[in-house]
MARPATI-311450 format. One record per residue (C-alpha): x, y, z; residue number from 1; residue in three letters. Coordinates in nm, 2 decimals. Layout:
BEGIN
DRENKE  X  Y  Z  n  res
DRENKE  X  Y  Z  NUM  ala .
...
***
This chain:
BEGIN
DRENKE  X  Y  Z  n  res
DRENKE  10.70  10.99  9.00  1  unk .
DRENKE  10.69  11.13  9.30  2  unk .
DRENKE  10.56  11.50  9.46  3  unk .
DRENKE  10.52  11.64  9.81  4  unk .
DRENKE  10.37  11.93  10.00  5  unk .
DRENKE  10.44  12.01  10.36  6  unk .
DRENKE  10.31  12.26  10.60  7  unk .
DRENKE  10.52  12.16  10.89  8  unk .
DRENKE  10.84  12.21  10.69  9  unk .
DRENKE  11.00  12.66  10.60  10  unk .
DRENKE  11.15  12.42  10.31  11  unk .
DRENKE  10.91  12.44  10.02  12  unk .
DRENKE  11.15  12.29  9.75  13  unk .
DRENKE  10.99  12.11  9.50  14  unk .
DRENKE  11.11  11.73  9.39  15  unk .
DRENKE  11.14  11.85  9.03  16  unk .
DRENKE  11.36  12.17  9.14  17  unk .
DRENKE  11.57  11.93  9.32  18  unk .
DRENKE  11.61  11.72  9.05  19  unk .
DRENKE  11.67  11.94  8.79  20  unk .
DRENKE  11.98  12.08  9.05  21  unk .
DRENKE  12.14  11.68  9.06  22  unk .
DRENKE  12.10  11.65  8.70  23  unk .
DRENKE  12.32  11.97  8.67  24  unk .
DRENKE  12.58  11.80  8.85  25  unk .
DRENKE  12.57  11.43  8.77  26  unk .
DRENKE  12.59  11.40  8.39  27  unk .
DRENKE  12.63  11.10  8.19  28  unk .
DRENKE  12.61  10.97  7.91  29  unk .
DRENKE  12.44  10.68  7.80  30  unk .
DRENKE  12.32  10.55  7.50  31  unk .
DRENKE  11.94  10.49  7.45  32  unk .
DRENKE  11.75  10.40  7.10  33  unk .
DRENKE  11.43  10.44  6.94  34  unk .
DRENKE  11.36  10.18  6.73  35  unk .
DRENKE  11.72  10.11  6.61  36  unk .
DRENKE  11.80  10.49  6.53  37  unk .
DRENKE  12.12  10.69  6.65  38  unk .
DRENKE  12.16  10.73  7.00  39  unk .
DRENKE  11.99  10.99  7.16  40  unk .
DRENKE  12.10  11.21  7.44  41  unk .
DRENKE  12.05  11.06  7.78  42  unk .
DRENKE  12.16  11.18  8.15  43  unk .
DRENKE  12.19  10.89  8.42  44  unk .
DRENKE  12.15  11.02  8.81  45  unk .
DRENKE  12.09  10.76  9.12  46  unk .
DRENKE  12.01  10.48  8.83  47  unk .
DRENKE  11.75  10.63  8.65  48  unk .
DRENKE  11.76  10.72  8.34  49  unk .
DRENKE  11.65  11.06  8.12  50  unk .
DRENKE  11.62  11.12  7.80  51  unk .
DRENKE  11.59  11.42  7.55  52  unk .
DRENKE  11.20  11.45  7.50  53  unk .
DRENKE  11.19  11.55  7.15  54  unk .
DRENKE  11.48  11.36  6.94  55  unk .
DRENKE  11.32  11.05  7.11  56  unk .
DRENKE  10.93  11.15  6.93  57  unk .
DRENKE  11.09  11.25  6.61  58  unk .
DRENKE  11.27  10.94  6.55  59  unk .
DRENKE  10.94  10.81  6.66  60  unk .
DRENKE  10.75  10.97  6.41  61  unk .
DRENKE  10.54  11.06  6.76  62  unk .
DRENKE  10.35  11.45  6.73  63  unk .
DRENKE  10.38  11.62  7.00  64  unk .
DRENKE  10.38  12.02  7.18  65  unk .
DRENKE  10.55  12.13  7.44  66  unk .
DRENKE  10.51  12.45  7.67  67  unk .
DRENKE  10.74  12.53  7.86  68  unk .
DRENKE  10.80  12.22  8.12  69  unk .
DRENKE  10.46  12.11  7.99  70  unk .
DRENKE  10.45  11.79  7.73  71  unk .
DRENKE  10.12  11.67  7.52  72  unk .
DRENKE  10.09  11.38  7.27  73  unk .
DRENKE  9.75  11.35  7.08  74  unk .
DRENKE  9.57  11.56  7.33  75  unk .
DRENKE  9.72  11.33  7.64  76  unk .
DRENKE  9.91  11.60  7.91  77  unk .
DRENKE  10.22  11.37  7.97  78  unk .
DRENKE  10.21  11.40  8.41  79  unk .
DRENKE  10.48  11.49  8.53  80  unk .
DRENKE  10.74  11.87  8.45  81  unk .
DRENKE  10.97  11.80  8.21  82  unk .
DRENKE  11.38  11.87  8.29  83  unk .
DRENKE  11.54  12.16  8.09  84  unk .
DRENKE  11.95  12.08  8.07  85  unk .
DRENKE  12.14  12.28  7.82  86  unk .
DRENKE  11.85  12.35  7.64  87  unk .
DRENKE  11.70  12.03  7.60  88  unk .
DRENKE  11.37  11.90  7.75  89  unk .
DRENKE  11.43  11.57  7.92  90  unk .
DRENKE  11.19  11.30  8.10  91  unk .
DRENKE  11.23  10.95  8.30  92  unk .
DRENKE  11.31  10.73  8.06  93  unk .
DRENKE  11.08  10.43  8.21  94  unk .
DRENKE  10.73  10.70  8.28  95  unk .
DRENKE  10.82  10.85  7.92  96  unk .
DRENKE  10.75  10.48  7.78  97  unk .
DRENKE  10.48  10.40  8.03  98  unk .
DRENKE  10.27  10.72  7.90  99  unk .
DRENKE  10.39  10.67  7.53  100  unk .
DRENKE  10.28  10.29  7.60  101  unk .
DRENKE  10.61  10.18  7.44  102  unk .
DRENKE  10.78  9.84  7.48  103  unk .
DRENKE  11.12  9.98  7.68  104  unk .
DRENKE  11.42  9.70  7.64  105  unk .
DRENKE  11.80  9.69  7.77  106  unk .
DRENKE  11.97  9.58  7.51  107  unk .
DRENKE  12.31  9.48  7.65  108  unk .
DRENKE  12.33  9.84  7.82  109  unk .
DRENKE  12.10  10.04  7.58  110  unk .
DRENKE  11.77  10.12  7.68  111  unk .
DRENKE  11.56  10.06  7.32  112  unk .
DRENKE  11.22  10.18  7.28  113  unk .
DRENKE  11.00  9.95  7.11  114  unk .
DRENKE  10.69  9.90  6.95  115  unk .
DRENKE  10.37  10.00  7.10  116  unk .
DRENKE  10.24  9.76  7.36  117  unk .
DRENKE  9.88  9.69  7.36  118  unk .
DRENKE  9.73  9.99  7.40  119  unk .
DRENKE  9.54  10.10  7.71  120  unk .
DRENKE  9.16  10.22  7.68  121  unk .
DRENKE  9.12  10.62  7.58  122  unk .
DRENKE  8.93  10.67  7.93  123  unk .
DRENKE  9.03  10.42  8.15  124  unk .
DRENKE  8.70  10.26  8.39  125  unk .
DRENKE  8.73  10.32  8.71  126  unk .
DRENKE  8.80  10.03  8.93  127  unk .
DRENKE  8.54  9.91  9.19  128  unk .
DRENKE  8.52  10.10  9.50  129  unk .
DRENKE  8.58  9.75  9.68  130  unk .
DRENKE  8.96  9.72  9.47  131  unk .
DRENKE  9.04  10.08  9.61  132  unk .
DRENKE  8.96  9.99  9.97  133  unk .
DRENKE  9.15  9.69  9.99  134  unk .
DRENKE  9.46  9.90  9.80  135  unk .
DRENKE  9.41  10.19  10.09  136  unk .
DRENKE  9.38  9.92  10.34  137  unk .
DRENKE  9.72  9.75  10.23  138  unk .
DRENKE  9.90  10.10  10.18  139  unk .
DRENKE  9.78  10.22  10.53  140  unk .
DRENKE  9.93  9.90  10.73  141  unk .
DRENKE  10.26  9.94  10.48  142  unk .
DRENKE  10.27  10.33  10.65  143  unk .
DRENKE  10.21  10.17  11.00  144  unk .
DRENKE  10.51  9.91  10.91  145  unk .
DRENKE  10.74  10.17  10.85  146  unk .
DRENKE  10.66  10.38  11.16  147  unk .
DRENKE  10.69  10.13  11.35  148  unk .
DRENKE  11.03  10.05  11.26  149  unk .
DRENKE  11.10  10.41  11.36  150  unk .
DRENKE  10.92  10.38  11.67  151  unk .
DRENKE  10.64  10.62  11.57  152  unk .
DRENKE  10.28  10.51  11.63  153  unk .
DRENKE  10.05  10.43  11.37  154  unk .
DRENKE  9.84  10.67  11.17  155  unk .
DRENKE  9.44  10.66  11.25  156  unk .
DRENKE  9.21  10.79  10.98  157  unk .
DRENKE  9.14  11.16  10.89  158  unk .
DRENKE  8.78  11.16  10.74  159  unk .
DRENKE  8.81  11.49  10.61  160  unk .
DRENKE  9.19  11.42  10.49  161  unk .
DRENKE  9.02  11.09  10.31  162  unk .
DRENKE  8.77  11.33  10.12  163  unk .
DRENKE  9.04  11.61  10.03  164  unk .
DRENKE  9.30  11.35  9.95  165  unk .
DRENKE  9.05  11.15  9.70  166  unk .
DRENKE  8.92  11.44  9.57  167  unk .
DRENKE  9.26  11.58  9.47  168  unk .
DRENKE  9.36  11.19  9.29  169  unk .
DRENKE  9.04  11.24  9.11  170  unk .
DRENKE  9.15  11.53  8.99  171  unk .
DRENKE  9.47  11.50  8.91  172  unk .
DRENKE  9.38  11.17  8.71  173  unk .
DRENKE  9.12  11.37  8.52  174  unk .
DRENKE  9.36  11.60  8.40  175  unk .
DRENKE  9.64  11.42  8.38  176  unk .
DRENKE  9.86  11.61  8.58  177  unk .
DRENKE  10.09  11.59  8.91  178  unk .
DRENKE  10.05  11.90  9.15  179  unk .
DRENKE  9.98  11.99  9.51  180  unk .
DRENKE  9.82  12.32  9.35  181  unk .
DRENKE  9.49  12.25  9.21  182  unk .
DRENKE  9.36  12.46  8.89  183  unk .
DRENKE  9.14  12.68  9.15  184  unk .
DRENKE  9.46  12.76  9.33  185  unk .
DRENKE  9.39  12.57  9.63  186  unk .
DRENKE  9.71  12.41  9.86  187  unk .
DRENKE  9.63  12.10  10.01  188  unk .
DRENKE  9.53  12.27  10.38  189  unk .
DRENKE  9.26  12.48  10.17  190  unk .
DRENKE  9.13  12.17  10.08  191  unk .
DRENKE  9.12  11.99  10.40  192  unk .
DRENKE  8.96  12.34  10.57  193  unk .
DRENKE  8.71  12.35  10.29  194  unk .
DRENKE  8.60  11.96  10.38  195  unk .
DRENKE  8.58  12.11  10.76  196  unk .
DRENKE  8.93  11.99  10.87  197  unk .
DRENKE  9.10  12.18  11.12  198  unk .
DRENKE  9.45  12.06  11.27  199  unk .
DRENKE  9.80  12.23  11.37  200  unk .
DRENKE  10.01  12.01  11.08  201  unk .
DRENKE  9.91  11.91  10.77  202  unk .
DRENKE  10.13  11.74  10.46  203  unk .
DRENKE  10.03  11.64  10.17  204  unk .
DRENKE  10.23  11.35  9.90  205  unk .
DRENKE  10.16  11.31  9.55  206  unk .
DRENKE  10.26  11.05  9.34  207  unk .
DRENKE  10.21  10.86  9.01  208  unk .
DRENKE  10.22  10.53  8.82  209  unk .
DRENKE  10.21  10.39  8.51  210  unk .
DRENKE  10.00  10.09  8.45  211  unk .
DRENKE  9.79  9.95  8.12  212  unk .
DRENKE  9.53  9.79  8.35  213  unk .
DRENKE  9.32  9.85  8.67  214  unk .
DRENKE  9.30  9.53  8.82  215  unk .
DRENKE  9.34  9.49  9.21  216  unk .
DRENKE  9.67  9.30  9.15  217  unk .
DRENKE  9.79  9.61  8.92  218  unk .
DRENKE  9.68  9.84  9.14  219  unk .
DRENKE  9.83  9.69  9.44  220  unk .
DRENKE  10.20  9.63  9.28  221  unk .
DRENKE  10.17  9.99  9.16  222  unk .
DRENKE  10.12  10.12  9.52  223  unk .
DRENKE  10.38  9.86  9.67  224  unk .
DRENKE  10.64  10.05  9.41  225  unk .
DRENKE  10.51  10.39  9.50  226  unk .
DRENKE  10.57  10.33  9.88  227  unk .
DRENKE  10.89  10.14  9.79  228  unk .
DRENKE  11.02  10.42  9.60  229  unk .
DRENKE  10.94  10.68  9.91  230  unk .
DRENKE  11.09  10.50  10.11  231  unk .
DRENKE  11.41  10.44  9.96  232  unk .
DRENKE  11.48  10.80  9.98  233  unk .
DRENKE  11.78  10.94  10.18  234  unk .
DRENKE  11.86  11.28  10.34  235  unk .
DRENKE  11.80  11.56  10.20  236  unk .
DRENKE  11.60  11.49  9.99  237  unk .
DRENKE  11.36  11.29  10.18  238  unk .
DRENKE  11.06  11.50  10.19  239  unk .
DRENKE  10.79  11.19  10.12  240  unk .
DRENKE  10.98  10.95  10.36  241  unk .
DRENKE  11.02  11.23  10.64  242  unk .
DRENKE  10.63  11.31  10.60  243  unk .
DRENKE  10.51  10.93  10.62  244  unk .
DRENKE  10.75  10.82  11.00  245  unk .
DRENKE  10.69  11.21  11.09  246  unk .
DRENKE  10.58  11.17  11.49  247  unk .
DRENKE  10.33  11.49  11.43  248  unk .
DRENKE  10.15  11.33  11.20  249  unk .
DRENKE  9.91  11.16  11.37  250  unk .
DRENKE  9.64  11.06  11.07  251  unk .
DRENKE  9.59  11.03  10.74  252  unk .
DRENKE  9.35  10.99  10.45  253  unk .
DRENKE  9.45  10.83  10.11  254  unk .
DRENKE  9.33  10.94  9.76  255  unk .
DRENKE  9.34  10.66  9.48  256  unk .
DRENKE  9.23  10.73  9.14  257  unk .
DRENKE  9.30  10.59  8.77  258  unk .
DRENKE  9.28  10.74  8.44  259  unk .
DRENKE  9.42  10.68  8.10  260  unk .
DRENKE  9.77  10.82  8.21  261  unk .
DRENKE  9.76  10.55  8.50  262  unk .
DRENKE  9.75  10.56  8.90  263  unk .
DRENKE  9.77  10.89  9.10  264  unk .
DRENKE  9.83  10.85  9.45  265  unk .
DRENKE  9.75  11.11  9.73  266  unk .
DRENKE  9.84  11.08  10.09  267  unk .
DRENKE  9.72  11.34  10.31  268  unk .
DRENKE  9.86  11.38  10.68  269  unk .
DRENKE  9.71  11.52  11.00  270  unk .
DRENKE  9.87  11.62  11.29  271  unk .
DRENKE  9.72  11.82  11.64  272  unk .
***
């Protein structure tokens, strides 16, 4: 899942907002299982799937709360808002199994949530600091690809973007939780000015990934997806693509940081 924040852009639509307005409009169903029960309700928009939230943990005999947009399972904040349409709370089929840690099949067009997988550690150990450079090294030459091919030159590093950026993946993997806002209230620019950053544009993407591991080979097909994903988007709603072959950004610093819900990704952009 994906989240952006830009201060170059009046448009301060969210990604979630945006969503929920296609989801309104392209409705379909499709018939997804837990465990061989009844088929639960389901919405299909540009091939991916959602599914009601709480049918889907009943039939799994899963406890859960929810608040709002907000979703916890034994104490875990599931990361991303949850989708309200006609009343019911719906999530990504695929990041709802990732989190759950659920074995997700197609079973000749159903989507069947299986068994648990093996489960991933309660606090998740950080990877070594060596694995994280080599996965900011191979994501900053993928952002250098693709502006290239737009005929924008390539992005130096922001020190102080590098130290807001990380700080914010730390802190969003603590928690749990995708956001641009951090719990002191903070927008990404307050964090970059409070690591001494001064610059005329700034913009900020969020993003996250499940994963059961933290290997090197994990994390670097997780960030290949995350990039892949950005990149795929189209007009208008291209806010992460637009920020990353944007010719006023100039530099950027990278944030990488895993906990038990999986990768969080942030990419901060500088511009003079």
């Amino acid at each position: 899942m994906l989240a952006r924040h830009s201060l170059a852009s009046p448009r301060r639509l969210s990604r979630i907002t945006a969503l929920a307005i296609a989801l309104l409009v392209f409705i379909v169903t499709f018939d997804t299982r837990a465990l061989g029960s009844d088929p639960i309700p389901t919405v299909v928009e540009n091939g991916h799937t959602y599914v009601a939230v709480e049918p889907l943990l009943r039939d799994l005999e899963i406890g859960y709360d929810i608040e709002g947009s907000h979703l916890a399972v034994n104490g875990r904040s599931y990361p991303h808002a949850l989708v309200e349409i006609n009343g019911i709370a719906m999530a990504n089929a695929r990041d709802l199994a990732a989190f759950l840690n659920l074995k997700l099949t197609d079973d000749h067009g159903n989507l069947v949530f299986g068994q648990p997988q093996t489960p991933a550690p309660a606090h998740a150990e950080a990877p070594p600091e060596s694995d994280l450079d080599a996965v900011r090294t191979q994501l900053i030459a993928l952002l250098d690809e693709h502006r290239n091919e737009q005929g924008v030159g390539p992005l130096g590093i922001d020190p102080r973007a590098q130290a807001a950026a990380q700080a914010h993946a730390l802190d969003m993997a603590r928690d749990g939780v995708l956001r641009h806002v951090d719990p002191d209230g903070r927008t990404p620019f307050d964090r970059y000015h409070a690591q001494g950053g001064h610059c005329r544009f700034y913009a900020e993407n969020v993003a996250w990934y499940g994963l059961a591991d933290a290997s090197r080979a994990a994390l670097s097909s997780a960030i290949e997806k995350l990039d892949a994903q950005m990149m795929a988007e189209r007009p208008p709603d291209d806010g992460h693509r637009a920020n990353i072959v944007s010719p006023i950004y100039d530099s950027v610093g990278i944030g990488i940081a895993v906990g038990p819900g999986g990768i969080f990704l942030t990419e901060d952009f500088s511009g003079s």
